[in-house]
C-alpha positions as CSV (number, residue, x, y, z in Angstrom):
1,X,-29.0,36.3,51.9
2,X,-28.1,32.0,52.5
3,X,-30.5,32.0,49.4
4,X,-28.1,33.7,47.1
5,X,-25.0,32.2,49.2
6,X,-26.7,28.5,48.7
7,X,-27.2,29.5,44.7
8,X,-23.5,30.6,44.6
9,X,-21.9,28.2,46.2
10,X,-24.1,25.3,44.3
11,X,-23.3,27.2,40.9
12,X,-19.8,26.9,41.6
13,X,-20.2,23.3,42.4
14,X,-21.8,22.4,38.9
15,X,-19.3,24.6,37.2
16,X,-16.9,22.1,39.1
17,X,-18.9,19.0,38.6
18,X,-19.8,18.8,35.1
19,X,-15.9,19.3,33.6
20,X,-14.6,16.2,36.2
21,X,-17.6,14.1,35.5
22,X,-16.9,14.9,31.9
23,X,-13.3,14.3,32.1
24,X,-14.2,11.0,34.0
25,X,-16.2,9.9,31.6
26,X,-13.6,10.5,28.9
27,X,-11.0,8.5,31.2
28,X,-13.1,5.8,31.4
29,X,-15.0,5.2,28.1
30,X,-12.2,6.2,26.0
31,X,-10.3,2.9,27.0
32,X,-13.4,1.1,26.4
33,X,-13.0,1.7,22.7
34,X,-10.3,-0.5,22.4
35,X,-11.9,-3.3,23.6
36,X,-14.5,-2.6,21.1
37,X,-12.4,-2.4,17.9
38,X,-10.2,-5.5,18.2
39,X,-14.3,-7.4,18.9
40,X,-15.7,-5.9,15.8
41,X,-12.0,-6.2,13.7
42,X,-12.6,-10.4,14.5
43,X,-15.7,-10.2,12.1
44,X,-14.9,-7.5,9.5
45,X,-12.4,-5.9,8.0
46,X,-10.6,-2.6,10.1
47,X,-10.9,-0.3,7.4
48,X,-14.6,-1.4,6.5
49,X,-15.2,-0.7,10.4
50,X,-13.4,2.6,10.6
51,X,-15.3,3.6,7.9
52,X,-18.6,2.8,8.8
53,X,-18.2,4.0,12.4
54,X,-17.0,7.3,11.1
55,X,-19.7,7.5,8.2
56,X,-22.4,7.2,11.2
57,X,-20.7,9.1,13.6
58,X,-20.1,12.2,10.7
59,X,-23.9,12.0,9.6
60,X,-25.4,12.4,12.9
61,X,-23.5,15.5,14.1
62,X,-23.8,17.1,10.8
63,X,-27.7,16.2,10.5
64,X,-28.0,17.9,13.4
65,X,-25.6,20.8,13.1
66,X,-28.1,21.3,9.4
67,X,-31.1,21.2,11.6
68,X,-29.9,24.3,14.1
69,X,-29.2,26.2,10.7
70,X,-25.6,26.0,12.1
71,X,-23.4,28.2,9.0
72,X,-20.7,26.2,7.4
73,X,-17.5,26.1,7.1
74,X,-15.7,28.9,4.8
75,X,-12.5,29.7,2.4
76,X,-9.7,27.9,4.4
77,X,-11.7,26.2,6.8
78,X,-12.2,23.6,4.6
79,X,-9.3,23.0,4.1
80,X,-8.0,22.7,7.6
81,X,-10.9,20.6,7.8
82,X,-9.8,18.1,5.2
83,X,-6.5,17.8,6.4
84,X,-7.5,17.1,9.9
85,X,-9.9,14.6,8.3
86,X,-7.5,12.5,6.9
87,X,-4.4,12.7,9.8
88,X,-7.0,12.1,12.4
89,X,-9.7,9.8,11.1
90,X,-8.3,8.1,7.9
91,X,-4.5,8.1,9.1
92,X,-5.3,7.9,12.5
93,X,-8.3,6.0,13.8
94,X,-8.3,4.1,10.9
95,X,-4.3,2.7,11.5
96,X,-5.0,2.4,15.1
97,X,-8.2,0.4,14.0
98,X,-5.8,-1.9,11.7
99,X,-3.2,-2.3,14.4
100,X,-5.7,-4.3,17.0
101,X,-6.8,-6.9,14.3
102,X,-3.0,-7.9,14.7
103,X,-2.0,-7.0,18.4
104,X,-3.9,-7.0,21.8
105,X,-6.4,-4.2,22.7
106,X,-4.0,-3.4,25.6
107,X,-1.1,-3.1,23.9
108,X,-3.0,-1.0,21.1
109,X,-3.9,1.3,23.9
110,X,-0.3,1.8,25.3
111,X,0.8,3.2,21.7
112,X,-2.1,4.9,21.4
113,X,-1.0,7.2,24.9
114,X,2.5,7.6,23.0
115,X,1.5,10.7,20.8
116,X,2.8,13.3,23.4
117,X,6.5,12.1,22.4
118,X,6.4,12.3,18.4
119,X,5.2,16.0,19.5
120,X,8.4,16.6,20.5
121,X,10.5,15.0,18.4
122,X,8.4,16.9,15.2
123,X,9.0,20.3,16.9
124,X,12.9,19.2,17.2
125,X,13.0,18.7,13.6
126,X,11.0,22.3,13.1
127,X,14.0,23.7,14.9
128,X,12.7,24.1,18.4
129,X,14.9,23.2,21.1
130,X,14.1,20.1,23.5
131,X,14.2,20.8,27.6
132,X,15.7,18.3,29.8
133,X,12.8,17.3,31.3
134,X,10.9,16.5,27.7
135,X,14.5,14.3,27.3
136,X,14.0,12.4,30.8
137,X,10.8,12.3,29.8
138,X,11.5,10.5,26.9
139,X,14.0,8.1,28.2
140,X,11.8,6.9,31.0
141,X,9.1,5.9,27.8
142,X,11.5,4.1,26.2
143,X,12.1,2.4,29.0
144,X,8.7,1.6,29.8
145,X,8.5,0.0,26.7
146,X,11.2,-2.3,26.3
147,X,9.5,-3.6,30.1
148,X,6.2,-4.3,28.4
149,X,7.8,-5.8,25.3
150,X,9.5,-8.4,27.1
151,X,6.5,-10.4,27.4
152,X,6.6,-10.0,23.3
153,X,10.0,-10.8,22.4
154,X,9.1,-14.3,20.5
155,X,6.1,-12.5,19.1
156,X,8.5,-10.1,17.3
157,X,9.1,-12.9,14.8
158,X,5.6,-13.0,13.6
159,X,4.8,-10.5,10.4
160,X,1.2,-9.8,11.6
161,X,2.8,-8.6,14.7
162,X,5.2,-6.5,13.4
163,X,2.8,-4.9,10.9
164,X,0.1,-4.3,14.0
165,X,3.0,-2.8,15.7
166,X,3.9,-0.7,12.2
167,X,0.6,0.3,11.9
168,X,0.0,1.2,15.7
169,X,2.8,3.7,15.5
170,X,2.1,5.3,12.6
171,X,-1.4,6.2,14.1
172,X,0.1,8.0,17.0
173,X,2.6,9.8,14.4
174,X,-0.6,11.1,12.4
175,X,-2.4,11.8,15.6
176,X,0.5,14.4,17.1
177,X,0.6,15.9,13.4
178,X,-3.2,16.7,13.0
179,X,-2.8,18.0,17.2
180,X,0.1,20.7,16.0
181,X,-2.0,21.9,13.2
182,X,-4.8,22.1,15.1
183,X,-2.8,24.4,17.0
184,X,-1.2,26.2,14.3
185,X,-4.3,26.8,12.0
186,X,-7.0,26.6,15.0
187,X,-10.1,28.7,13.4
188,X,-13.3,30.1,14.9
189,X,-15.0,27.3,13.8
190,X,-17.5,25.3,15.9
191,X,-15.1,22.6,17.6
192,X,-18.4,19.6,17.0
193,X,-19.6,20.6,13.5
194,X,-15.7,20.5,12.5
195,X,-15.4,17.0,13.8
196,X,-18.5,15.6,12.2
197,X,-17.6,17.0,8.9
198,X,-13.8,15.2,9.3
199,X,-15.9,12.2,10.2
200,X,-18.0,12.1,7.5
201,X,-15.5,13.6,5.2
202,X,-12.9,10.8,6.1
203,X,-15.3,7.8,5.6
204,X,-15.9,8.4,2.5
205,X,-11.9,8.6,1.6
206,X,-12.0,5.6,3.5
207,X,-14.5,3.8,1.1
208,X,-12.6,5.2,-2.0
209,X,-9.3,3.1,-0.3
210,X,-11.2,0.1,0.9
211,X,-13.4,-0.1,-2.6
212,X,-10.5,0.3,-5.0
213,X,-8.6,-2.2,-2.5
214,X,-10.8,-5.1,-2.2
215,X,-10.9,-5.1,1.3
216,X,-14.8,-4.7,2.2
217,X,-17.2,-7.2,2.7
218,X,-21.3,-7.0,2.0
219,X,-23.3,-5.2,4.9
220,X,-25.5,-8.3,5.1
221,X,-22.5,-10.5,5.5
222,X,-21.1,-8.3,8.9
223,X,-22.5,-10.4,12.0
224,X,-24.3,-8.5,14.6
225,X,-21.8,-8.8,17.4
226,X,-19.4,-6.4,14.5
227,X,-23.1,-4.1,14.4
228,X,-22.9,-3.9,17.8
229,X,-19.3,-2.9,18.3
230,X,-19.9,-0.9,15.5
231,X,-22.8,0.7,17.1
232,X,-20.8,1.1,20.5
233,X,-18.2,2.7,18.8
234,X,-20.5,5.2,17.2
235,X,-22.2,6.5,20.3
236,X,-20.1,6.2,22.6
237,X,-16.8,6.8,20.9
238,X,-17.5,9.3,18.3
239,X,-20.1,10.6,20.1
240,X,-20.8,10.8,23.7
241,X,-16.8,11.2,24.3
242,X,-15.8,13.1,21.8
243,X,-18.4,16.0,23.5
244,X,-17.4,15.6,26.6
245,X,-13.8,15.5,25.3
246,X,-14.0,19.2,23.8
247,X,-15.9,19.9,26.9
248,X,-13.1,19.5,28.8
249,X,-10.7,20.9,27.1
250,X,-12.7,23.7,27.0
251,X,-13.4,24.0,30.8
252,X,-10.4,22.4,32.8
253,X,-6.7,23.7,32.8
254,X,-4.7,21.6,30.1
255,X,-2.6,19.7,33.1
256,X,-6.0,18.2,34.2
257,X,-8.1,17.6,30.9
258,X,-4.8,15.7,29.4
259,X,-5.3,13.4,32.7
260,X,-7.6,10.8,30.3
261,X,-4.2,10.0,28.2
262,X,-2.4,8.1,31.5
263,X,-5.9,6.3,32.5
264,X,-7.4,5.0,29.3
265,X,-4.7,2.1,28.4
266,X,-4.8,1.3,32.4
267,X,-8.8,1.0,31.4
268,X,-8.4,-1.1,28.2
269,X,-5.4,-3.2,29.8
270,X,-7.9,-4.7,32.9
271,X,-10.8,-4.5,31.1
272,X,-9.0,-6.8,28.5
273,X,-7.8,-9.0,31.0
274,X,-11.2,-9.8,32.2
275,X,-13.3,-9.6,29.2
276,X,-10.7,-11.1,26.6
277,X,-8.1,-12.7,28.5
278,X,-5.3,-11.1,27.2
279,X,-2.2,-11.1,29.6
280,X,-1.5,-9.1,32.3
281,X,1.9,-9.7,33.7
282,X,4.1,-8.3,36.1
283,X,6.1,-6.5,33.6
284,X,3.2,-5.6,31.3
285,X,2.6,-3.7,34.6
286,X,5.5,-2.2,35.8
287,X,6.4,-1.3,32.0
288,X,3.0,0.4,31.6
289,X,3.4,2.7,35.3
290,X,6.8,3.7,33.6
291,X,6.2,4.5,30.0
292,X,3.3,6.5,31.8
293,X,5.2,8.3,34.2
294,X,7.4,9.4,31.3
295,X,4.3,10.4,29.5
296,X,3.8,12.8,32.3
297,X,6.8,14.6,32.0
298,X,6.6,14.9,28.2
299,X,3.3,16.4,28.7
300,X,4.7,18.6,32.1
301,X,7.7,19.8,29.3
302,X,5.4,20.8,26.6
303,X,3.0,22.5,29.0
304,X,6.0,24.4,30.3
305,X,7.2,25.2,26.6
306,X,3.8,27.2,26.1
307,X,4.1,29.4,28.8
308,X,6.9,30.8,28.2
């Protein structure tokens, strides 16, 4: 009998365990990336990066999806597929990848946590009526923002700035579009076979752009620091996280999984301060606890939205 007690009470444990140390590892490693994309942008192009990262990436969870025999993708799944492809890793990643060649890794990640608000505003536009809270909600980011631009008022004037800023914000705007129709045309599709094939699908758009564009340099000519933060961003990032990213979602309450959002720019902000020595002031600070704290009642509004 404390045999089968002790097995219950340990199985409940690990069924526990594993989502938190999962969403842990999202919180954490997640706000790593940014630290490696603005190292490897320094040496390469962004595009070339994005590309390469999501051509690796792609190949190794399709390899092995073709190894279990996994079936494929049919009719309209493709084509879900493709669009996801190209407003999450083309539009997406690779923008957000663009944006930190110009702009700090820390202010990359703050924009990056933003997509919860161009959810809202898109379903205003479908018709859908906004809740106060959603509204405070957005009023407190804007807030939050203007504090942490202070510190970047002269930097305003620079046109690398403002296109790293351009470019930053229209990743998030992608990002929120590819989350609603993940929503709307959600299929019974394996969740990791689908993102490999966007991946791999996605880099080789990617190439097409950077090719007919100019903008790639020869393999032999990308130093190894860029192979390592390439190589970072392959395992860890499109790899590691991304699992224990749909294994959250799958396995904690929405509330709790979306938790990662408000942790990864804290992440990228201190570990930038230490690693690259890109400022950390007092209003960087207080800006970034408010634009998160209106984050949080975006996310509580939409939440609330769905279960009604």
């Amino acid at each position: 009998m404390r045999a089968k007690i002790q097995n219950a009470f340990s199985g409940k444990i690990e069924a526990i365990g594993l989502p938190i140390l999962a969403l842990c590892w999202v919180s954490f490693f997640w706000g790593t990336t940014w630290l490696a994309s603005k190292e490897g942008v320094k040496h390469m192009p962004a595009l070339q990066l994005a590309m390469i990262r999501q051509f690796l990436g792609g190949i190794m969870y399709v390899g092995y999806f073709i190894l279990k025999k996994e079936p494929w993708p049919r009719g309209k799944q493709w084509g879900t597929i493709l669009i996801l492809a190209i407003l999450n890793f083309v539009c997406s990643n690779g923008l957000s990848t663009w944006g930190v060649q110009y702009i700090s890794s820390g202010l990359g990640a703050i924009i990056g946590a933003i997509f919860p608000i161009w959810i809202v505003i898109i379903c205003f536009f479908k018709g859908e009526r906004i809740a106060k809270l959603a509204v405070t909600g957005l009023l407190i980011c804007f807030a939050g923002i203007c504090i942490i631009f202070m510190d970047h008022l002269g930097d305003f004037l620079r046109p690398d700035f403002q296109f790293g800023i351009f470019l930053s914000v229209a990743s998030t705007i992608t990002w929120a579009f590819g989350i609603l129709h993940t929503k709307k045309k959600a299929a019974s599709f394996n969740p990791y076979f689908s993102l490999g094939l966007q991946m791999f699908i996605s880099s080789f758009i990617l190439f097409g752009i950077t090719q007919t564009a100019d903008m790639n340099i020869p393999l032999t000519e990308i130093p190894i620091t860029a192979w390592w933060a390439i190589f970072y961003l392959v395992i860890i990032g499109s790899i590691l996280t991304f699992i224990a990213f749909i294994y959250t979602l799958q396995h904690l309450p929405t509330e709790v999984s979306s938790i990662y959002a408000y942790i990864n720019p804290i992440v990228a902000i201190i570990l930038a301060f230490f690693l690259f020595g890109e400022p950390l002031t007092q209003a960087i600070a207080i800006g970034v606890l408010v634009t998160l704290t209106g984050l949080y009642l975006v996310n509580k509004s939409i939440r609330k939205s769905k279960l009604k």
